[in-house]
N, C-alpha and C positions, 0 to 999 in steps of 0.2 A: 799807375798805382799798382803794388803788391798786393796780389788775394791774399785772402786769410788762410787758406791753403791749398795744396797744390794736390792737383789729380794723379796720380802716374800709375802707368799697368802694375804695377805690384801691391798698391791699396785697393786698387777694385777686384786684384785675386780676394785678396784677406777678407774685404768685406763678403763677397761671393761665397765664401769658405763659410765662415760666421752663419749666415742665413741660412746657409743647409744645415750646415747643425739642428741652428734649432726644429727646423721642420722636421729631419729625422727625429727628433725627440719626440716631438705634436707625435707625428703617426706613431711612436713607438707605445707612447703613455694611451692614443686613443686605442691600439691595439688590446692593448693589457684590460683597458675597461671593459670591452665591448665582450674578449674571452671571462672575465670576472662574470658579467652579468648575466652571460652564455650559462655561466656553471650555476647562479644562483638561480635562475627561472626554469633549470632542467624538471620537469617533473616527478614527482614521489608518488610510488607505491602504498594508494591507503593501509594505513595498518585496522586488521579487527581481530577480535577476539573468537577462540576458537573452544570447542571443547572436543578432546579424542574420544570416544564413543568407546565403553568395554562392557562386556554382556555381566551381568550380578543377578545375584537369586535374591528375585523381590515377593514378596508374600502380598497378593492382590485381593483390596477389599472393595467392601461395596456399603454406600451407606441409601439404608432404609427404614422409610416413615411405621411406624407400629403404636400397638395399644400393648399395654398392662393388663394382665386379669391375672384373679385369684388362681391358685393350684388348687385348692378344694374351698369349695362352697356347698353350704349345708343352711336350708331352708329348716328352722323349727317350727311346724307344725304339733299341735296333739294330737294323741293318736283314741283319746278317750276324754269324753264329756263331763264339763262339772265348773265350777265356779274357780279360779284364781287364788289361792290361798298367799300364798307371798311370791316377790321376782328376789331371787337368790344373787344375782349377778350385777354387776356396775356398768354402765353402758359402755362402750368403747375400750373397757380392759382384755386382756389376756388370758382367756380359760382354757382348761385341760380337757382331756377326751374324758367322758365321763362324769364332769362336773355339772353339779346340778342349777336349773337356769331356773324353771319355774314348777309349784307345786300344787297341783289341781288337791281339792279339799278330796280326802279319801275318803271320809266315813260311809259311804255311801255301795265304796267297792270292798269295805274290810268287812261288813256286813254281806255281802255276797259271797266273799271268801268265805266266811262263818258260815253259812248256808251251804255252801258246796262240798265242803267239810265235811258236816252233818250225815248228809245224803249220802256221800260216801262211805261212810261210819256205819249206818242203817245199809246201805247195798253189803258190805263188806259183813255184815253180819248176819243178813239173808243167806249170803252165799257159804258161808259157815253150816246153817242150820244145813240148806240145802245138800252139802256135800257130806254131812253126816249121815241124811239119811239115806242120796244114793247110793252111799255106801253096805248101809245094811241091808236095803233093799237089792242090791247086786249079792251079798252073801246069802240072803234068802231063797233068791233065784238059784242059786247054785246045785239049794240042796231039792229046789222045787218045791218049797214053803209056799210060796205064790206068784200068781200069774206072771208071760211076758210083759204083758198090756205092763202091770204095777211097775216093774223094774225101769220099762222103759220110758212108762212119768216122771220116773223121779229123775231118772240121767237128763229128760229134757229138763224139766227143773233145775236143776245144777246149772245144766249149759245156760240157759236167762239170767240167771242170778250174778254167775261169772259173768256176764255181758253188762246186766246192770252195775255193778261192778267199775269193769272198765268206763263205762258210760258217766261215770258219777265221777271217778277220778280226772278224766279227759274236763269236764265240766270247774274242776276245782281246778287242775292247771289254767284252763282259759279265765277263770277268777283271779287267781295271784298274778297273772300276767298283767289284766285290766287295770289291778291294786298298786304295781310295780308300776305302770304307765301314766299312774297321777305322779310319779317321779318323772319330769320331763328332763334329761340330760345333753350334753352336747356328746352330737358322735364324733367328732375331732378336736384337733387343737387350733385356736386361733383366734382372733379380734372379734370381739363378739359387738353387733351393732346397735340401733335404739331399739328400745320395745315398743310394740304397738299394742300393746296391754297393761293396766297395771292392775294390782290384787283387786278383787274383787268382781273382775271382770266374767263373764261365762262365755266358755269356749267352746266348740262341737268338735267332733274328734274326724281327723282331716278337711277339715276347714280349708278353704281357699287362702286366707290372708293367712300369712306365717308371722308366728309373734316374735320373732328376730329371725338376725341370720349370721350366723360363724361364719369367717375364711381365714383360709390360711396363707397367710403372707408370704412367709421365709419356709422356701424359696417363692420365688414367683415365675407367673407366666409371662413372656411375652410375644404377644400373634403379630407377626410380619407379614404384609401381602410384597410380594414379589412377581413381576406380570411374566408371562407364561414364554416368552419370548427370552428374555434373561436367563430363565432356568434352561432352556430349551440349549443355546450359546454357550451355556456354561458345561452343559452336558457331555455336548461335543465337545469342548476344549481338554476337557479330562480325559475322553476317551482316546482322543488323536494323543494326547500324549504333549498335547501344549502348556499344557496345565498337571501339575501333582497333587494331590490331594492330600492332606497330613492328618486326615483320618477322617472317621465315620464323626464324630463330635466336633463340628467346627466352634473358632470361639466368636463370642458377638464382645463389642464394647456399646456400650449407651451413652448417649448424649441426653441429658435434659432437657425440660423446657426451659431451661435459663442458659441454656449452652454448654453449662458445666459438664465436665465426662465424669460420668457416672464411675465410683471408686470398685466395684468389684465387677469381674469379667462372668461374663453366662458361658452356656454350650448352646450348638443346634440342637432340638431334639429331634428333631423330626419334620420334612418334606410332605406336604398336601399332596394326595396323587388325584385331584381333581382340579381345573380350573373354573373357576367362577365364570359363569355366562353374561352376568355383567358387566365387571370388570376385567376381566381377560387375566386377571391375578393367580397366582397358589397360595396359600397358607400356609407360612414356615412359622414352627413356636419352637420358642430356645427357654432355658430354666436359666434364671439368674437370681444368686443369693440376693436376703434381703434382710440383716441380720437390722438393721438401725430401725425398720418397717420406713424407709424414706420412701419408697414405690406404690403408692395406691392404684390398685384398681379402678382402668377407664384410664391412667396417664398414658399422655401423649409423649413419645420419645421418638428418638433419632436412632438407629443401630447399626452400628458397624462391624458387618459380618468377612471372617475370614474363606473368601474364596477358594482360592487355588494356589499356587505359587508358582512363578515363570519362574525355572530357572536359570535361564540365560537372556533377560528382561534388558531391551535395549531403552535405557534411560536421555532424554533431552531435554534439556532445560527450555521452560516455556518461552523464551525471547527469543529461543531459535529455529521454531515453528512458526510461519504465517499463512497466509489463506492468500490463493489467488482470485481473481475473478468469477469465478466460478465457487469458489467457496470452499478448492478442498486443500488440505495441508500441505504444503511444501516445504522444501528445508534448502539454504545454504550451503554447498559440500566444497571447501577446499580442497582441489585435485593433486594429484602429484608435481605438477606444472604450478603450483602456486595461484592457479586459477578458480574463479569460483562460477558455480554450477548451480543451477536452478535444480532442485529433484523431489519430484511429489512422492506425497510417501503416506501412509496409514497409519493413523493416531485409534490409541482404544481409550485409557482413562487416564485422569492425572491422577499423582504420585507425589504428592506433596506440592514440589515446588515444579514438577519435571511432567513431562508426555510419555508415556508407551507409546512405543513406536513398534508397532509390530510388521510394516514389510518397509522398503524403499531405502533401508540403509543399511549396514552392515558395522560390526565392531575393528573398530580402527579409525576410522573415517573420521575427519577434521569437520566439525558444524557448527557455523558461525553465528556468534548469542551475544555480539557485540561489532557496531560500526556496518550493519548491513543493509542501512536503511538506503544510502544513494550509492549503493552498488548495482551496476551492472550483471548480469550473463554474461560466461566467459571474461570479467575480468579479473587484473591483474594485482594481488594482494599481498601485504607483508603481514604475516599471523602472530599473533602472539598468543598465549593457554590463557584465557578467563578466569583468573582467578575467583569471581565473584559469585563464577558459576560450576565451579568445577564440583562433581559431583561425589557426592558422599554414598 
């Protein structure tokens, strides 16, 4: 029988030939895979966000708890005894310096003025007579008509008279004053408050209880306590030359009790130069307009007073500051090498949105405010600028 076909050394070349092929292929293609998967599993260079650090002149403030009080306050008191005759004024309006509040019934003291008058009138005509006739009595003496003794009655005489005199007019001023003083007036301008009196009432003249009381609103006070320690920091910052000062009147802003900022700015006026034994505080009062009267006496406010001014103030945005172990600040620094660096550093206040940093970095310096959470010390980073946080 004939096979179905036949072997000979020239088809088991070809087939031999064939089969390498293809295995050359297999290894070629697994070749090709194996470098493909090599380049896709290579590792990447976390990319974070970075912010370049440049020194700006920042004006540094400080915000502080304070009260409200009047710029003048005026206790009304009488100053002379007598019944209430009317109250002149409307409680809680607007009066002038000199405006009259309440009027003690006079008839009492115009009749004394009357009186004093009088006596004055009689003295002043005593001393008339008197002086007429020391006078003849001194031309007498001249010609030595009669005695020294005479001459020198009548000169004393004169002198009494002129005494009585003064005596009686002194007497009539302190009348018209007393008469003047049932005019009770305001000595300034300002929000006059309730009475504690109405007409008819009787009053003793300096009296404990005051039957209102004026202040004056616009401008106003406002008493800061600031602890002694603060001023103390702040002192030395000015003097080393860390700090500028932009003058003797610094400005305050206010904050309300509702959060609102207060629409018109005050000045410092003035520095406590004692510290309180209890609270370790000084007492700083700044004048702030108060034209709307929005500010009462006794409000509680917020103030934001103008410190010093760095100027060469190294600004960091707060995502780029963290706290180690221990609790003190650190920061992220992108090195030359593209490497990132742990570096503790010295925070003073925030700044809006940002940290002073007053030592441990320098302007230039790359600080990472994004993707720095599962970074390592010393490693190795692809940076890109923060927009989010790049600083104004």
């Amino acid at each position: 029988m004939t096979p179905a076909f036949s072997t000979t050394p020239a088809s088991n070349r070809l087939r031999a030939s064939i089969a390498l092929l293809f295995a050359s292929s297999s290894l070629i293609l697994a070749g090709c895979n194996d470098s493909q998967s090599a380049v896709n599993t290579a590792p990447k260079d976390p990319e974070v966000g970075v912010v370049t650090l440049a020194p700006q002149s920042t004006t540094l403030k400080s915000e502080l708890a304070g009260r409200t009080a009047a710029q003048m306050v005026a206790q009304i008191r009488p100053q002379v005894s007598g019944i209430v005759q009317k109250r002149a004024f409307t409680e809680g309006a607007m009066v002038k310096a000199g405006e009259l509040l309440y009027q003690i019934d006079p008839a009492s003291y115009q009749a004394a003025q009357a009186s004093a008058k009088a006596t004055l009138a009689r003295a002043e005509a005593t001393a008339s007579a008197a002086r007429l006739k020391a006078k003849r009595q001194a031309d007498l003496f001249a010609i030595e008509a009669i005695s020294q003794q005479d001459n020198e009655d009548a000169q004393t005489a004169l002198q009494q008279a002129e005494a009585d005199v003064a005596s009686a007019r002194a007497a009539l001023e302190t009348a018209s004053i007393n008469l003047e003083r049932t005019r009770i007036v305001s000595p300034i301008a300002g929000r006059v408050e309730a009475s504690t009196v109405t007409p008819g009432a009787l009053v003793t003249a300096n009296q404990e209880t005051a039957l209102t009381t004026v202040q004056q609103l616009d401008p106003i006070y406002v008493d800061i306590p600031q602890s002694s320690l603060e001023v103390l920091q702040l002192r030395k910052a000015l003097s080393s030359g860390a700090l500028k000062s932009e003058g003797n009147a610094a400005r305050i802003q206010l904050v309300l009790e509702d959060g609102s900022t207060y629409a018109h700015e005050g000045k410092l006026q003035f520095a406590g130069v004692t510290v309180n034994t209890t609270t370790g505080a000084v007492t700083l009062r700044a004048l702030v307009p108060n034209p709307e009267r929005l500010l009462m006496p006794g409000m509680y406010v917020r103030a934001r007073l103008d410190k010093g001014t760095d100027p060469e103030a190294l600004l960091v945005p707060q995502p780029g500051i963290g706290r180690d172990n221990t609790g003190k600040a650190t920061a992220l620094v992108v090195n030359a090498e593209n490497k990132v660096e742990q570096r503790k550093v010295e925070v003073s206040e925030a700044i809006g949105t940002n940290w002073r940093v007053t030592d441990g970095l320098k302007a230039g310096e790359q600080v990472v405010t994004a993707g720095q959470l599962k970074l390592d010390n010393g490693a190795h980073v692809a940076i890109v600028e923060d927009q989010a946080q790049v600083l104004k």
